[in-house]
C-alpha positions as MATLAB code, in Angstrom:
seq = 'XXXXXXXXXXXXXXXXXXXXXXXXXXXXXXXXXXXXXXXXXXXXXXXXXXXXXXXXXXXXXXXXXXXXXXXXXXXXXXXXXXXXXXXXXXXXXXXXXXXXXXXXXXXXXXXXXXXXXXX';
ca = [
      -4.861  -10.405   -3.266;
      -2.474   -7.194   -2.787;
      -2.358   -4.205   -1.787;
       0.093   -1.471   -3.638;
       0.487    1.708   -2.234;
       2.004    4.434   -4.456;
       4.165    7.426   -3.416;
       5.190   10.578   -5.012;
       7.981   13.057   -3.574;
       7.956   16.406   -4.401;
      10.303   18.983   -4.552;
       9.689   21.261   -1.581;
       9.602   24.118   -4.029;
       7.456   23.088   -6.521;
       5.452   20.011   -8.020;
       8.183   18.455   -9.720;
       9.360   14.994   -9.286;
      12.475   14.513   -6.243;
      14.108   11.670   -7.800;
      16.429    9.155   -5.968;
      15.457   10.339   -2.801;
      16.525    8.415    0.186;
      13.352    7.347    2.204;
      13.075    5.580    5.405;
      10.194    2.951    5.442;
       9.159    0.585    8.332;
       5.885   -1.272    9.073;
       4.081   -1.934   11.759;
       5.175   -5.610   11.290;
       7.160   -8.121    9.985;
       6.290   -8.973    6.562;
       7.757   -8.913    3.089;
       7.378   -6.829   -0.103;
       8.389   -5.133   -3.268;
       9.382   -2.010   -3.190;
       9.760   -0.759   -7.297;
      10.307   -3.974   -8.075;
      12.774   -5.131   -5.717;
      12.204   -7.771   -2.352;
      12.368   -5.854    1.209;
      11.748   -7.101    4.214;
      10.123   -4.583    6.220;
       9.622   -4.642    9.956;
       9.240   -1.465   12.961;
      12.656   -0.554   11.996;
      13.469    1.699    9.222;
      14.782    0.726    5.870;
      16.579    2.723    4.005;
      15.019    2.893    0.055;
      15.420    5.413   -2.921;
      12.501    7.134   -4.990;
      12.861    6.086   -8.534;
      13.895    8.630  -11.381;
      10.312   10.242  -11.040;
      10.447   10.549   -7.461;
       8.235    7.540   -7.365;
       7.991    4.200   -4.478;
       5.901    1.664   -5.284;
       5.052   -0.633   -2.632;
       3.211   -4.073   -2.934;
       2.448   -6.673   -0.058;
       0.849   -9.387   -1.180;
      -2.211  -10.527    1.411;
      -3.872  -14.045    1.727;
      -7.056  -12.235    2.786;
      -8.390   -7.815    4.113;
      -5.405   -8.065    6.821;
      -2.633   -5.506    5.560;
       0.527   -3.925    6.736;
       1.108   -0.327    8.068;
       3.513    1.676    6.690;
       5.401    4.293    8.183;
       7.389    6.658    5.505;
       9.350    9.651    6.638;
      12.200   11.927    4.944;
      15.398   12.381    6.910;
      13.390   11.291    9.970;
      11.026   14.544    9.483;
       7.828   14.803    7.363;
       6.692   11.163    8.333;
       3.664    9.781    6.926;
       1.595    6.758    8.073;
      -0.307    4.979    5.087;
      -3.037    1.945    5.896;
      -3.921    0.327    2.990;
      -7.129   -1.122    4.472;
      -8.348    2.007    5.404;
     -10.672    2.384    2.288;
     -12.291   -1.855    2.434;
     -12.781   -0.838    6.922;
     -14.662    2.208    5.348;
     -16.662    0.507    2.993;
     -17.471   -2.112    5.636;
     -18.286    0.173    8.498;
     -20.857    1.914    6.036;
     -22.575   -1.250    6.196;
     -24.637   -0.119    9.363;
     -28.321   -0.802    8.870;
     -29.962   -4.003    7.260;
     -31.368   -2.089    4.177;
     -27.376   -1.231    3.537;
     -26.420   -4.743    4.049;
     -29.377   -5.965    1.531;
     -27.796   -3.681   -0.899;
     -24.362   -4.280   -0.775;
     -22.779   -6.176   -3.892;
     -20.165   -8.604   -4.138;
     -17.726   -8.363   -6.971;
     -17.583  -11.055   -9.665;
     -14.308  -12.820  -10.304;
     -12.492  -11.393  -12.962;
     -11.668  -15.217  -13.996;
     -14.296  -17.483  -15.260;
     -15.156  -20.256  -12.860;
     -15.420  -22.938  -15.544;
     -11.380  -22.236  -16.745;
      -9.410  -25.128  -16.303;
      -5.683  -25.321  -15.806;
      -3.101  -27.746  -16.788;
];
């Protein structure tokens, strides 16, 4: 299991893309991930890291279960944003608040059949 999490800068004019823009990032703990393709590891202090050409960070953490990382992103130490990636499964889970919901609820199928074998 991951979680990605998917930025976009923007011009502060317009919509259009604010490629290799310089980005501080920081989480709210020490753990490791990709950052458009390339290994970070990210902790409470800021790293420094560039949008790609279409103004674009893509951030993956890979997760051994619903725990997740949170990030802190900010632009020349103004305009910060804080992004949890478990924010929508705690959602889905705290809707879960009677019995009949509970009853309801549906568990995904794996997207691998359990009888594959591999060598």
């Amino acid at each position: 299991m991951s979680y990605t999490t998917s930025i976009h800068v923007t011009q502060n004019d317009s919509d259009s893309p604010a490629p290799n823009t310089l980005l501080n990032i920081s989480a709210n703990s020490r753990t490791s991930v990709h950052i458009n393709g390339l290994y970070y590891a990210l902790s409470e202090t800021p790293t420094e890291v560039s949008t790609d050409n279409m103004g674009s960070l893509t951030v993956v953490e890979a997760s051994e279960g619903i725990n997740g990382i949170v990030i802190t992103i900010s632009l020349d130490g103004e305009n910060t944003v804080t992004v949890n990636p478990m924010d929508k499964n705690i959602a889905k889970l705290t809707a879960l608040n009677t019995s009949d919901k509970v009853r309801g609820a549906q568990v995904p199928r794996p997207t691998v059949p359990q009888d594959l074998h591999y060598i």
